[in-house]
N, C-alpha and C positions, 0 to 999 in steps of 0.2 A: 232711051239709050243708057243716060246713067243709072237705073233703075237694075236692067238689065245685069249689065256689065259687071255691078259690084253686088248683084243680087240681094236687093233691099225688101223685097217683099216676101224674099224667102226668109233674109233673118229679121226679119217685123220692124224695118225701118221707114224713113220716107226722107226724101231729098232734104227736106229745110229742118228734121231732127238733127240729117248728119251734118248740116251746115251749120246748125250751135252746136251741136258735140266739138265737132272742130272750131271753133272760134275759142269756146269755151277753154281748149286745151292746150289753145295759141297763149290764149293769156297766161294760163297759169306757168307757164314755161320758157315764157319771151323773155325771163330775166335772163337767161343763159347767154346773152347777144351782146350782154353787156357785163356781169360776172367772168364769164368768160372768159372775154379780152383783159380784166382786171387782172386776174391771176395770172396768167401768162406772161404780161408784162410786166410780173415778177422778175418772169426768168431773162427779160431782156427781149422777149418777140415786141416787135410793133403793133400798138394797138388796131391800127386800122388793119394789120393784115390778117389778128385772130380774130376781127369781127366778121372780115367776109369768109372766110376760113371756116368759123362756125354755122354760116349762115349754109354756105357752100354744101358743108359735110351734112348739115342739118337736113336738106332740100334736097340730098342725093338719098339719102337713106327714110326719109320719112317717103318718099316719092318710091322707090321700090318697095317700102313696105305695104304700098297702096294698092299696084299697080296688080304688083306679081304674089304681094298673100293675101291679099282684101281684108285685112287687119286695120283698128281704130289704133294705132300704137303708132306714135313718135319716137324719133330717131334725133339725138345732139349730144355734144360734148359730155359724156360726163362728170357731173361733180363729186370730187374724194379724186377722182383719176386726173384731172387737171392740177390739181394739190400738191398728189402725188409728184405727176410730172414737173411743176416747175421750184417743191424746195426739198423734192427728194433724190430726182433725177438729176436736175440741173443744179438743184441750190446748194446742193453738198459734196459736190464733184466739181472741182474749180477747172479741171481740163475737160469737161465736159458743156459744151457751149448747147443752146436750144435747137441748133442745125442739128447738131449730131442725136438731140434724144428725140427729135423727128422723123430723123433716119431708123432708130429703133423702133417708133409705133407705127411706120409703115411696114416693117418686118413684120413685128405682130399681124399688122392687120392682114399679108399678105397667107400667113400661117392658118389667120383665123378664115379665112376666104375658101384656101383647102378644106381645111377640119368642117367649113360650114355645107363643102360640096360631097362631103361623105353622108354615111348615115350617120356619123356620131354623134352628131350633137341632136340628130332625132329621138335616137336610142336613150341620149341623157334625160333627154324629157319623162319619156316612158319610164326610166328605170328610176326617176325621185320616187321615194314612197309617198304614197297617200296624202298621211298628217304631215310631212315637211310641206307638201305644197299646200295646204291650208294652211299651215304657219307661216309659209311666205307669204300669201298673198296677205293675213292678219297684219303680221309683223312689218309690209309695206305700209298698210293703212296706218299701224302706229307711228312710223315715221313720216310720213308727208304731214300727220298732222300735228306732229312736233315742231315740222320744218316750219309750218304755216305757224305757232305758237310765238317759235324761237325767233323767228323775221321781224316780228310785227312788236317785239318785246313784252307779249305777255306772261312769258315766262324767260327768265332772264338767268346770267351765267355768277353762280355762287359760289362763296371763297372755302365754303366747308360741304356743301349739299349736291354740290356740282351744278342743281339749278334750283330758281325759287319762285315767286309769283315776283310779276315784275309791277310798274308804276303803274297803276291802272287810271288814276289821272292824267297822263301823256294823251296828247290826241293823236297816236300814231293808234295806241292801244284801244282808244276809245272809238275811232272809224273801225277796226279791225272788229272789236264786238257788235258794233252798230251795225256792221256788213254781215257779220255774222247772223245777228237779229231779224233782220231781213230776208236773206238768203233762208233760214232756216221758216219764217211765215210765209215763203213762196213758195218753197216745199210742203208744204204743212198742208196747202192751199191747190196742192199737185195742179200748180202753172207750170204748163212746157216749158223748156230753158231756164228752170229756175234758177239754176246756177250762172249762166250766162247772163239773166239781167239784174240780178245782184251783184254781180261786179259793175253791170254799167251804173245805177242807183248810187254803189260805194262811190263809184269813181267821179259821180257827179256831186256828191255830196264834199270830195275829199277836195275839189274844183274849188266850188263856192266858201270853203271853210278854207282856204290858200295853201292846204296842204300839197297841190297840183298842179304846178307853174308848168308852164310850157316855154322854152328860149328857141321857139322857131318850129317847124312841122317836115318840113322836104330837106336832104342833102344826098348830093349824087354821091353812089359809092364809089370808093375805091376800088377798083380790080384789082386780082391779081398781076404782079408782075411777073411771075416765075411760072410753071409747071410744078415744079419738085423743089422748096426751098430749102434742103439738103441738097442739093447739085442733079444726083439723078438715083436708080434703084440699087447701081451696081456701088456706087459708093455709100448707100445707105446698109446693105452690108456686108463691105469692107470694114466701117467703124462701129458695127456690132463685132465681129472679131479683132480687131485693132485695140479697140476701149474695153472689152470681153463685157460685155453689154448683155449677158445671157440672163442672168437672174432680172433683169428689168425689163426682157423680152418676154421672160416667162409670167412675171409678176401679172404686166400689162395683160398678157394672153390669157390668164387664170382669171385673175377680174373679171376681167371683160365678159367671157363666155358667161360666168355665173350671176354677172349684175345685172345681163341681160336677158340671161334664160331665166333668172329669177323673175324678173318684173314683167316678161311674155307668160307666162306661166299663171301668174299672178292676176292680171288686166284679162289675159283669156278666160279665164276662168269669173271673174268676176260677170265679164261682158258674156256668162254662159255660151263662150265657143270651145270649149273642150269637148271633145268626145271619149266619154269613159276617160281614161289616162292619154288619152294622146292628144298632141294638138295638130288638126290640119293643118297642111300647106306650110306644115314646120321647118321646111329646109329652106322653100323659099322667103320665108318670115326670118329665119337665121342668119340666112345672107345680107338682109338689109344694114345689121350693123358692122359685119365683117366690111363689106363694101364701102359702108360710109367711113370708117376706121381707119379704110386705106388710103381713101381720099382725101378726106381730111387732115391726115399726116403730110401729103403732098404738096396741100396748099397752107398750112402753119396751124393745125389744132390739135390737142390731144386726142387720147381713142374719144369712142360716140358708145353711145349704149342706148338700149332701150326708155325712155324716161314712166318713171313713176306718174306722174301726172299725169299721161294719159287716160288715166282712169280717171278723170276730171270730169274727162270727155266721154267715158263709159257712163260717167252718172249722169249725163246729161243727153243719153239717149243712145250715143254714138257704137254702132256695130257694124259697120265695114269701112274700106278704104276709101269711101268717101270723105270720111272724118280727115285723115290721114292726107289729104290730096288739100282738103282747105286749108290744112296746119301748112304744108309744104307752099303754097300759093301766099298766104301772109305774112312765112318768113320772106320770101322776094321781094314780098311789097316792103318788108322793114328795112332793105338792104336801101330802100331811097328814103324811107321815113325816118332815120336815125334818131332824130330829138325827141319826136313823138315815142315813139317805141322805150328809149331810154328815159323819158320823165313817167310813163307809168311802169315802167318794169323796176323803177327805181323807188317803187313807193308800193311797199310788200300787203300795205294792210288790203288794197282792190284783191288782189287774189288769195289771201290767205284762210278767207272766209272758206272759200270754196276747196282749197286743204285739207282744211279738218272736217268738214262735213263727211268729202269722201274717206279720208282713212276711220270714218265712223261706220260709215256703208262696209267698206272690208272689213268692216271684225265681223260679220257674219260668219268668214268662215271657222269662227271660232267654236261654233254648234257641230262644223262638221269633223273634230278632231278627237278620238278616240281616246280621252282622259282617264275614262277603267286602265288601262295599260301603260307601268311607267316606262317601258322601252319606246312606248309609241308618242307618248302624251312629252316627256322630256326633251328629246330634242325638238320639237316644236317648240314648247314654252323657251327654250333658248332661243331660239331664231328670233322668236318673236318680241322675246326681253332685248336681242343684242343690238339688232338693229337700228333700233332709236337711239340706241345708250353708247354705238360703237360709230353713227353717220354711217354706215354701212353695210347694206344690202347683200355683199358680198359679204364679209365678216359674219352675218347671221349665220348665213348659209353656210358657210364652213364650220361654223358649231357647230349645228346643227347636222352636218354631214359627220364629221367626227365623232360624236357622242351615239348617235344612232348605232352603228354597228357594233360599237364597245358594247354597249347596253342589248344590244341581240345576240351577243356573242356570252354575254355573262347569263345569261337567261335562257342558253343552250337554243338560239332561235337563229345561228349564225347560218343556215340555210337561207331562211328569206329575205335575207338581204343579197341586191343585187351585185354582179359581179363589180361595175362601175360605182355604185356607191363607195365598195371598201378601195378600189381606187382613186377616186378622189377624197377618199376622209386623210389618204398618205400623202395627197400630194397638197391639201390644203395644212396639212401637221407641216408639213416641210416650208411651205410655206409662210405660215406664222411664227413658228419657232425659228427657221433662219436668215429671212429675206426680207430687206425693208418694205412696210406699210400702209 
């Protein structure tokens, strides 16, 4: 039945692959359940209501990513956009309260739900060139395992280098190598799940060594109280026009599509599901985060995007919505497991290992990017520089969209670029030269 349904033997899967692919991808991204709610209750949301908020948005969009594109790609909050939202939107806008910049990204979301029911954002896929999408998916691998670097303090934040090597005597730094160590002789060793039982190894070691207290295992959630905690859709916007909320509708929108086509583009392609330049079942793979985006805004979270991490789960076997369905089934179960879930998501070195390995796997597509040509080979190497250096997936990507048709245009090559490229190289220029970031 499950075999079938998600067609495992057509793409050289088997049940208990895609059930550590997805565990595997559960872990490396459960910290969001708990980051999440941190940030938000910046801007004044209660914590318990962006936990289930996340959990909520996370489980509606990972859950159609499964069902309806049979994709290994997770669906949550994402991080830069939660930031965003609570000290850009909210923190610098004193008559702007977290109700009202909720009402804004359910706008978005409801914008991005349209745009995701057209062909557009099919068409955007088709129409990135070649080498930008191997610089994405590169330029993703550099950043997760920066991220895994920068969590765990092996590389640490400098007053002149911007960063440096960090204490490698700390045992937060020293589990996160040791995990490393491991993970990397499990591979080496091509044992199934080798990712997946190197975190369990880290995390029992991190146990015994008391880096890994537990104050309790079960707590019942919190529901929602509300539907729409902005009131309802019709006054969601009224106070995009009231507050002129446009440029943070648009910000949100512009992100969002790109942080997310970026990293589906990226994980497809690594999980070799691309066909030629297209990716299947791309419209209903697009909606998963438009959908979760709306949802999410309704019950107190910022937008949701595609996550990086999934490709955790790509390296650890995972190629259809099976993956996808486990990640969705133990964020539920975290919704009662609160303590558990937040003593190891609260302790970066168990999943960091498994970070870096993967954004080691994606620089493969660094062979496949045509370096004889500097119209071709440059805005790659920019996406792929900016990303780690900007926390931003999208900020790559808009160099990299930018620069590209400048440099086909000067090279008399302004043909082959597509119409939507120089499209959005104008609307991401607009973007960063005049809209907050």
């Amino acid at each position: 039945m499950l075999s079938s349904f998600f067609k495992l033997k057509e793409l050289g899967t088997t049940v208990k692959t895609e059930i550590l692919a997805g565990i595997t991808t559960f872990l490396t991204m459960v910290y969001i359940v708990v980051v999440n709610p941190i940030i938000l209750h910046s801007a004044g949301v209660p914590f318990d209501t962006v936990f289930m908020a996340t959990i909520i948005a996370t489980v509606v969009g990972t859950l159609w990513m499964a069902l309806f594109a049979n994709y290994p790609i997770a669906i949550a909050p994402g991080m830069g956009l939660n930031a965003y939202f609570a000290f850009s939107v909210v923190g610098n806008n004193t008559n702007i309260d977290y109700r009202i910049a909720f009402g804004a990204v359910f706008v978005a979301g409801l914008l991005f739900v349209i745009l995701s029911l057209t062909p557009f954002r099919e068409k955007l896929i088709e129409s990135i060139p070649a080498n930008l999408k191997h610089g994405i998916t590169a330029g993703i691998g550099l950043f997760i395992a920066f991220i895994g670097m920068r969590l765990t303090g092996i590389i640490v934040a400098h007053p002149e280098n911007l960063v440096s090597l960090g204490n490698l005597h700390s045992p937060t730094v020293l589990l996160a190598l040791g995990g490393l160590a491991i993970t990397l002789v499990l591979m080496a060793l091509n044992i199934n799940g080798a990712l997946f039982f190197g975190m369990i190894i880290t995390g029992a070691i991190a146990y015994f060594t008391n880096q890994l207290k537990f104050d309790g295992f079960v707590a019942a959630p919190n529901l929602p109280k509300e539907l729409f905690i902005f009131g309802d859709p019709i006054t969601a916007f009224g106070d995009v026009f009231q507050y002129g909320l446009y440029a943070v509708v648009f910000s949100f929108l512009l992100v969002t599509i790109f942080d997310t086509t970026g990293t589906m583009v990226g994980v497809a392609e690594q999980a070799g599901l691309m066909k030629g330049n297209k990716m299947p079942r791309a419209r209903q793979a697009l909606l998963a985060d438009s959908v979760a985006t709306t949802v999410g805004a309704a019950f107190g979270t910022s937008p949701t995007s595609a996550y990086i991490e999934s490709s955790s789960g790509v390296a650890a076997g995972g190629r259809s919505g099976l993956t996808s369905v486990v990640v969705a089934v133990l964020f539920i179960a975290a919704a009662f497991f609160a303590p558990l879930v937040s003593a190891i998501s609260g302790l970066a070195a168990i999943t960091a290992p498994t970070l870096i390995i993967v954004g080691s796997l994606m620089l493969a597509s660094l062979s496949k990017i045509n370096w004889n040509e500097l119209d071709e080979a440059f805005p790659a190497f920019l996406i792929i520089l900016t990303m780690p250096l900007t926390s931003s997936i999208a900020t790559g990507i808009a160099l990299g969209f930018i620069s590209y048709p400048i440099l086909k245009i000067v090279k008399g090559k302004y043909r082959e670029v597509p119409f939507l490229v120089y499209l959005f190289a104008v609307l991401f220029f607009y973007q960063l030269a005049f809209l907050p970031h």
